[in-house]
C-alpha positions in Angstrom: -31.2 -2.2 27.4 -29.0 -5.1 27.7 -25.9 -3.4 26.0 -22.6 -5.2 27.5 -20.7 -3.0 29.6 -17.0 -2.9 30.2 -17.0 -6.1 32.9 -18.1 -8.1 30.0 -16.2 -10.7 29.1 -18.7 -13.0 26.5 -21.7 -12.8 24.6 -23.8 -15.3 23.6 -24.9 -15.5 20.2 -28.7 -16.9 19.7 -29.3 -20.3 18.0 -30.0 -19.7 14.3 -28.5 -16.5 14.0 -26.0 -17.9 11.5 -26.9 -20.4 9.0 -24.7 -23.7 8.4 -21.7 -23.6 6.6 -21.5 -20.1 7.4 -17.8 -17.9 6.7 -18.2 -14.7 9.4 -16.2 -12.3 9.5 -17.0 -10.3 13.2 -15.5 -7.2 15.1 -15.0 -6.7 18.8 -14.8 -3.0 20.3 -14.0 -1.9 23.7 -15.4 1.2 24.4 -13.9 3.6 26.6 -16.0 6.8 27.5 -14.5 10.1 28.5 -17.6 12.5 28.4 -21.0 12.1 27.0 -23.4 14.9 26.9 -27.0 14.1 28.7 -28.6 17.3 27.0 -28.4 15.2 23.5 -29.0 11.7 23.4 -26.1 9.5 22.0 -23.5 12.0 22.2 -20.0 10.7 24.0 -16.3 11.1 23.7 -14.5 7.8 23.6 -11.2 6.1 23.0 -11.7 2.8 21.5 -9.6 -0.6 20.4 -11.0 -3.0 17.8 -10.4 -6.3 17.2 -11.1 -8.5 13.9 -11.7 -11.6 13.3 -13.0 -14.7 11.3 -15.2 -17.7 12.0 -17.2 -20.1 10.8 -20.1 -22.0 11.6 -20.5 -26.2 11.5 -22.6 -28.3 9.2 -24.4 -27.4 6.2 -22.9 -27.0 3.1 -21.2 -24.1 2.0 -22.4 -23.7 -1.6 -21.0 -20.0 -2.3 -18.3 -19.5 -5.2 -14.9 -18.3 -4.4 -14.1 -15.0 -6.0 -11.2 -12.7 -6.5 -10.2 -10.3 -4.0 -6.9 -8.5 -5.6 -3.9 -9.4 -8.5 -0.7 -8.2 -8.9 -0.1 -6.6 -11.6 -3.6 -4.9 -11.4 -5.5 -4.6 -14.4 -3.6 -3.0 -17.4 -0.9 -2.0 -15.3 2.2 -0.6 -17.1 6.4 -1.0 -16.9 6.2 -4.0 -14.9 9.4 -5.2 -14.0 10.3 -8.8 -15.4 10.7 -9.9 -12.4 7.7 -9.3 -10.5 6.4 -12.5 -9.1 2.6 -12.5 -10.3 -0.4 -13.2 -7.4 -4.2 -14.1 -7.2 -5.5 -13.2 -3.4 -9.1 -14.6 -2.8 -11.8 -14.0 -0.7 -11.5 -17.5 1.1 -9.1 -20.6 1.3 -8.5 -22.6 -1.7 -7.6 -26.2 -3.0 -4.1 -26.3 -4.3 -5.5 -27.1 -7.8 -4.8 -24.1 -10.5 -6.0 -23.5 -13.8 -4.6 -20.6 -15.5 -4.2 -19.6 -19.5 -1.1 -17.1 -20.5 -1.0 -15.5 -23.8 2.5 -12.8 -24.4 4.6 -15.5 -21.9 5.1 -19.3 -21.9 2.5 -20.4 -18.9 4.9 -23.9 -19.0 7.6 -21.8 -17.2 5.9 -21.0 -14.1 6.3 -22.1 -11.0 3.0 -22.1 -8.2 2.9 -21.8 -4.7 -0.3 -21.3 -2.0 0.4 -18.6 1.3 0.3 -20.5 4.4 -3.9 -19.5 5.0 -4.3 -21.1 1.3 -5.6 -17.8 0.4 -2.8 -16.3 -2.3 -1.1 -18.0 -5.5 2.1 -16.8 -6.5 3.3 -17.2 -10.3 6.9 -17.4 -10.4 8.4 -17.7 -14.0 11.8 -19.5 -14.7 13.3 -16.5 -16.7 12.4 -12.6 -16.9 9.3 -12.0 -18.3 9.3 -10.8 -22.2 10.2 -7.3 -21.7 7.9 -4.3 -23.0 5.2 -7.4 -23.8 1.6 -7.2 -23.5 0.6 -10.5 -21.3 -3.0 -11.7 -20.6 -4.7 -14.5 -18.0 -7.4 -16.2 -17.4 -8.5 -18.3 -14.1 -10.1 -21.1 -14.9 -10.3 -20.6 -18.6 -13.0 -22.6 -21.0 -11.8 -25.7 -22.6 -9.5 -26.5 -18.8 -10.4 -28.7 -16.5 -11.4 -26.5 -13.0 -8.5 -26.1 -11.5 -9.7 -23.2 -8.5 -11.8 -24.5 -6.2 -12.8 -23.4 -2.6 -12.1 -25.8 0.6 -16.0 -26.9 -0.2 -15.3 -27.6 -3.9 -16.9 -24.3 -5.4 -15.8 -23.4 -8.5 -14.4 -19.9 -8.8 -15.9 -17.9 -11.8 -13.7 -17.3 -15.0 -11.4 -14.5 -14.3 -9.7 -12.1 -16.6 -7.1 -9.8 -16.5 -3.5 -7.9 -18.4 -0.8 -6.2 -18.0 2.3 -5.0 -19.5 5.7 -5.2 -18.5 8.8 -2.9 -18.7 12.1 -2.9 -20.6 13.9 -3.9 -17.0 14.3 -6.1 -14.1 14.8 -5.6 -10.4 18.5 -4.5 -9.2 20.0 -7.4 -8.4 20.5 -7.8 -4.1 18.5 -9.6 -1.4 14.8 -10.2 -1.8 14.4 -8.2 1.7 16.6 -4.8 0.9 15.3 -3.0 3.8 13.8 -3.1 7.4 13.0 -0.6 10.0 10.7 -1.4 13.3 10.0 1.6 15.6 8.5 3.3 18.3 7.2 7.0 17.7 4.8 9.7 18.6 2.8 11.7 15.9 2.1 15.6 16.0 -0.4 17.8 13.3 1.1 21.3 12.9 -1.7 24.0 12.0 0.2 27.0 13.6 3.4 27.9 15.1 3.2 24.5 17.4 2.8 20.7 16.4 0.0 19.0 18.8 0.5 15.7 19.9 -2.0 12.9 19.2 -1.2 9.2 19.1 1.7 7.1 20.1 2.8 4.6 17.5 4.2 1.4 16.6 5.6 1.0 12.8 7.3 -1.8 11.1 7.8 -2.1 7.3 10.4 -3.9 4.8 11.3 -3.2 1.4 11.2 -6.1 -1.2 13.8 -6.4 -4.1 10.5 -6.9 -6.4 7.0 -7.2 -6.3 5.8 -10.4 -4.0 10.1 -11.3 -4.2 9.1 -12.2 -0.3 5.7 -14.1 0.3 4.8 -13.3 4.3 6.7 -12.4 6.9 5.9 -11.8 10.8 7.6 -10.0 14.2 7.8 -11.8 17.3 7.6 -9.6 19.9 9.5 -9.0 23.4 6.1 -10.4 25.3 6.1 -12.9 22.6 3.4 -12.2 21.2 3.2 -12.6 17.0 2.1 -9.4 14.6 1.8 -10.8 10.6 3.4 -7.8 8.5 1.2 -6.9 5.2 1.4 -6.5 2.0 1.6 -3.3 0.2 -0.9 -2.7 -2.3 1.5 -2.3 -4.7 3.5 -6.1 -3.6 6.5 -4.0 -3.1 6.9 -4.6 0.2 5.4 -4.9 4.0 4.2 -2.9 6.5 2.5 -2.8 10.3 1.0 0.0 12.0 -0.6 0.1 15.4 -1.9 3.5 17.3 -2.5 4.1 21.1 -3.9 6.9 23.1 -1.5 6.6 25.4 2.1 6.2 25.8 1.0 3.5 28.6 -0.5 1.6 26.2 1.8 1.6 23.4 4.4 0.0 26.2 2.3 -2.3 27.1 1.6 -4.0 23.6 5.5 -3.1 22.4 7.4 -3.5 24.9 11.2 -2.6 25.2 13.1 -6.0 24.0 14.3 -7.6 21.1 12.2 -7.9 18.4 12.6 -10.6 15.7 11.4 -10.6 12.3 11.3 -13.4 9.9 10.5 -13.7 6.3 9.5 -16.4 3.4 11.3 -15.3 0.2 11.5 -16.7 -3.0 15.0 -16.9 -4.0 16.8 -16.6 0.0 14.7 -19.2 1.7 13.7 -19.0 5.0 15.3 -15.4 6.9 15.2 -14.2 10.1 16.8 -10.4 12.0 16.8 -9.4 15.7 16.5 -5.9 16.1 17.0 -4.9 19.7 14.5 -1.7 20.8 15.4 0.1 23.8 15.8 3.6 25.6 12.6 5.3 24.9 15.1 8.5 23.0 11.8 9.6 21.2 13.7 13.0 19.3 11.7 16.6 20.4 8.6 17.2 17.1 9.5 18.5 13.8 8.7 22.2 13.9 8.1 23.4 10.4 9.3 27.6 10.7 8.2 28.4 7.5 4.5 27.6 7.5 3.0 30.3 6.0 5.2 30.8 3.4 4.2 26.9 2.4 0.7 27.9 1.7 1.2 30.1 -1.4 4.4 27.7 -3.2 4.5 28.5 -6.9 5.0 25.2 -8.1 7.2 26.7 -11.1 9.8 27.5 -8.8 11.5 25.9 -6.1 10.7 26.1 -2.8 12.6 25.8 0.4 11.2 24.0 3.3 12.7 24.6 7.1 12.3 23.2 10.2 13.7 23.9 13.8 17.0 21.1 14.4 16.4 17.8 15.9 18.1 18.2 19.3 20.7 15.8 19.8 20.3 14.7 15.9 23.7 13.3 14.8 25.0 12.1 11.4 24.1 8.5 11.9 20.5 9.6 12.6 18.1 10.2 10.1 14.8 12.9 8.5 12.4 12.0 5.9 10.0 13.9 4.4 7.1 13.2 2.2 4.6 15.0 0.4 1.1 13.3 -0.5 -1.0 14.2 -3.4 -5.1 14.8 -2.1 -5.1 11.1 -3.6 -2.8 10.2 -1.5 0.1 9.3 -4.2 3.9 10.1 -3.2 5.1 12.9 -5.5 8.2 13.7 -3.1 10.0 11.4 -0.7 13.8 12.5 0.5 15.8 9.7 -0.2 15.6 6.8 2.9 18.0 5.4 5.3 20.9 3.9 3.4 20.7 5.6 0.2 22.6 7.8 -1.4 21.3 11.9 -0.2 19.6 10.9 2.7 19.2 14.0 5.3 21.1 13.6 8.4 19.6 14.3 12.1 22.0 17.5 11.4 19.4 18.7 7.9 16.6 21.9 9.0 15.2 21.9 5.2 14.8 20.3 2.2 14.9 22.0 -1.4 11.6 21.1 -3.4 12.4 21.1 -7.1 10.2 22.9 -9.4 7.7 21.0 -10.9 7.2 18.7 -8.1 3.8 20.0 -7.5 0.8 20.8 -9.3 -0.9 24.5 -9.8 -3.3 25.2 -8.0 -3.3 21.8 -5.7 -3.6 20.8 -1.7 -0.8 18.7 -0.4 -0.3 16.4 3.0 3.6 16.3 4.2 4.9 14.3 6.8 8.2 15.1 8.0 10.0 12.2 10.5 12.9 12.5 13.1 14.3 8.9 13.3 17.0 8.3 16.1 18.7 5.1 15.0 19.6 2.7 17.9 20.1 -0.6 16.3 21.4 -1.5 12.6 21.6 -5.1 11.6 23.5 -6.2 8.0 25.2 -9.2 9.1 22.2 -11.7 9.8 20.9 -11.5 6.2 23.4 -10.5 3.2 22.2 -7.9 1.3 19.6 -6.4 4.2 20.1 -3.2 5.9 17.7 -3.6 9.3 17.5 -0.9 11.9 15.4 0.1 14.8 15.1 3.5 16.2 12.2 6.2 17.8 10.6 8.5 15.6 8.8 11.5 15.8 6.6 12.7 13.0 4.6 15.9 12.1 2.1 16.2 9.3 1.3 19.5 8.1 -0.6 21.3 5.1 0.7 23.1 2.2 -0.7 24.8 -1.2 0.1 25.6 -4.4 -0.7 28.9 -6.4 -2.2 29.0 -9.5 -4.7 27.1 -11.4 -5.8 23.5 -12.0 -5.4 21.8 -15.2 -7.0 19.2 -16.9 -5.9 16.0 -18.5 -4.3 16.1 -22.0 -4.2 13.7 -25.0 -1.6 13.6 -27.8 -1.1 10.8 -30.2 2.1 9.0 -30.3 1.6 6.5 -33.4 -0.9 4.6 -35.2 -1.0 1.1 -36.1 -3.5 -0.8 -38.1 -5.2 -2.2 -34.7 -3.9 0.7 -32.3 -3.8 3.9 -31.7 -0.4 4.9 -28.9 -1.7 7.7 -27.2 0.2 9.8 -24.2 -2.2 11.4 -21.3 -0.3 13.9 -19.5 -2.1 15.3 -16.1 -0.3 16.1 -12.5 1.5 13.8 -10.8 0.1 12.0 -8.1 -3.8 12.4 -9.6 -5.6 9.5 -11.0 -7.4 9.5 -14.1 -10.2 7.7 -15.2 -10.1 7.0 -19.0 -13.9 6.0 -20.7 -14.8 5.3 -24.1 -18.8 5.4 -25.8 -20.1 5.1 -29.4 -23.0 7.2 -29.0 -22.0 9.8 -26.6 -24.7 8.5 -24.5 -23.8 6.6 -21.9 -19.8 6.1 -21.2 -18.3 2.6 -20.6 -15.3 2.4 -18.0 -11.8 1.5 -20.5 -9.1 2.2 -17.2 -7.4 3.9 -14.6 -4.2 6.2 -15.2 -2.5 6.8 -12.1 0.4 9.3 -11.6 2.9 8.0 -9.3 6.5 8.3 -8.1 6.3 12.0 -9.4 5.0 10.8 -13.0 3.0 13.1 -15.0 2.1 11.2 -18.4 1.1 8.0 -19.5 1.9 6.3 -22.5 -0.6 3.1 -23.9 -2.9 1.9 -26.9 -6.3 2.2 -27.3 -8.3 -0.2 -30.0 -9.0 1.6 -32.9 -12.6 0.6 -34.5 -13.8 0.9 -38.0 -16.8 1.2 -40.3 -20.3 2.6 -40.1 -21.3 3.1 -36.5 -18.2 1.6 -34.9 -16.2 4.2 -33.8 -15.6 4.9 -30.3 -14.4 7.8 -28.9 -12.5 8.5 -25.5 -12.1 10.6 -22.4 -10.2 11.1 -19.6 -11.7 12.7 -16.1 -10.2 13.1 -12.8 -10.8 10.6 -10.2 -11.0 6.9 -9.9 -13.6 4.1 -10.5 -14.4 1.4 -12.3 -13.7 -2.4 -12.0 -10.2 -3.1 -11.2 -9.5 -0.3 -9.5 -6.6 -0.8 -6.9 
């Protein structure tokens, strides 16, 4: 009783639901019901749309501390390139105070700015960081002055965190390398057929280096305004938006031009026009070798076909990708623009051996991207095209038999031990240390990206009677810090 229907068009919210002072963050859902089933009480088929957003009630006094939402570089992240642009996101708007210790990198050399919504600080040193240099910070350290506050004046607790970079910077080139905004329909493949589900709409951009652009946003053709994202890993932005319908999808991306701007640190202010237009949405990837793709020997290498994109030409492009259960890359065919990228003319891509793991479950994706508009003029250094795509996502297995982590030492010191964890790529690794066998404490997270399969870093060494500690390493992630 008293549910709000689909002619609704407000709700009112009680006095004293919400205290003073309040931050809210709410959720609005239509609802649209296909089939619901009478026999058994709450059971319906819906499409739905939600929408989220924040508020925030008057008076009072918000007395809640600020805390720390993510960082970049995350928590003893390794081979950071110099040139990464460092960045506290928290969980509310800030004052444009700071307060911030460095130790491994002179803290006088950077340089701080706030995101527009006061929510993000970004640390831009003068010169490359040290390279292959353990570097350490602290918000609001003892013995400062509070420099983090909250709009109300809360004082954010004393946070700590490391990292450690690389021997190398960035290429050098535009802070925005690449663009692509596009229009597409995605299909699952699970026999000889793909299925068609949702209708898509996909922007992202590729930064020269971590946080090297701070925001960026697309106007659209009915003018309307869509904020791009951040990666997790700061390397870039991206946008997504589903639909049921093709309808739909028109009707919030709409043929047109489409403009994107973006903040960067070293290029200033940028903006590209990217005109969308034709509706040429390419026939599905067909994978024809299906079956053959559930028994790969990962010591070999395998062969994957498709059927031809019809009407694919040289300046077209396919991508294909192939997801760890973890969801980690461990293959990606090179994009558009660089060097061995397949051609709307490619039916298959060679898998080298190794890629994969024994005995391991794999999600690829493989795209048919009919380019029809390419920008490089309106921002040197930028390659920015627009196209349809169609996608299908598919299944495939290894044979054989899963393996576990391995540990081999690499050096001692007299504070360190250099140790190298080898596991598959694409799998995370928690590492844990105890004294007593007992109870084990959370040390970090080893993740195997970008087709990595080892690891190598220091663990403390501890002497004397009853202080030794002794590690492990189990698949999986958790723990604080955890990205």
């Amino acid at each position: 009783p008293g549910s709000l229907t689909g002619t609704s068009t407000s709700v009112v919210i009680p006095a004293g639901t919400f205290g003073p002072g309040a931050v809210l963050e709410a959720e609005l859902d239509f609802v649209k019901i296909v089939d619901f089933e009478p026999a058994y009480s709450g059971a319906f088929a819906a499409y739905l749309k939600i929408t989220e957003f924040e508020g925030r009630t008057a008076g009072g006094t918000d007395s809640q501390a600020p805390t720390l939402d993510t960082n970049y570089p995350f928590l003893d992240e390794t081979g950071v390139v110099r040139d990464a642009v460092i960045s506290f996101t928290f969980d509310e708007p800030m004052q444009s105070g700071t307060a911030i210790s460095w130790t491994g990198v002179s803290g006088g050399s950077f340089a701080y700015s706030w995101s527009a919504d006061r929510r993000t600080l970004f640390c831009r040193h003068a010169t490359a960081l040290p390279a292959d240099a353990s570097i350490s910070w602290t918000l609001n350290p003892a013995g400062q002055a509070v420099g983090f506050r909250d709009l109300a004046g809360n004082a954010l607790p004393q946070w700590q965190g490391r990292f450690t970079t690389g021997p190398a910077s960035s290429p050098a080139g535009a802070d925005v390398r690449q663009l692509f905004l596009g229009k597409g329909r995605f299909y699952s493949q699970t026999g000889a057929s793909p299925v068609l589900g949702l209708h898509l709409a996909e922007g992202f951009a590729d930064l020269r280096s971590p946080n090297s652009a701070t925001n960026g946003s697309i106007t659209l053709p009915n003018s309307r305004s869509v904020q791009l994202e951040h990666t997790e890993d700061r390397q870039g932005f991206d946008v997504e938006a589903a639909y049921a319908s093709q309808s739909d999808l028109d009707l919030f991306f709409p043929s047109g031009n489409y403009v994107t701007s973006f903040n960067t640190i070293r290029d200033g202010t940028k903006s590209v026009t990217l005109t969308l237009t034709g509706n040429q949405y390419p026939n599905a990837p067909t994978i024809s070798n299906l079956a053959a793709a559930q028994t790969i020997n990962p010591a070999a290498q395998f062969q994957l076909n498709w059927q031809a994109f019809a009407g694919g030409t040289a300046s077209d492009i396919i991508v294909v990708e192939i997801e760890s259960e973890y969801g980690a890359t461990v293959f990606e065919s090179p994009n558009l623009g660089q060097p061995g990228a397949l051609t709307g003319t490619a039916t298959g891509v060679l898998i080298p051996a190794g890629t994969l793991a024994p005995g391991r479950n794999y999600e690829v994706t493989i795209a048919f991207l009919k380019v029809v508009d390419q920008e490089t003029a309106a921002y040197s250094g930028l390659l920015a095209v627009a196209g349809y795509f169609s996608e299908t996502e598919f299944s495939i297995a290894t044979t054989g038999t899963v393996a576990g982590p391995v540990w081999s030492v690499v050096s001692q010191g007299a504070t360190n031990l250099r140790v190298r964890l080898t596991g598959a790529a694409g799998v995370p690794y928690t590492v844990e240390e105890t004294g007593n066998f007992q109870t084990w404490d959370f040390n970090r997270v080893i993740f195997f990206n970008d087709g990595a399969s080892s690891e190598t870093f220091d663990l403390p060494i501890i002497g004397g009677p009853g202080g030794s500690r002794f590690f492990r390493a189990r698949e999986g992630h958790s723990g604080p810090g955890v990205p």
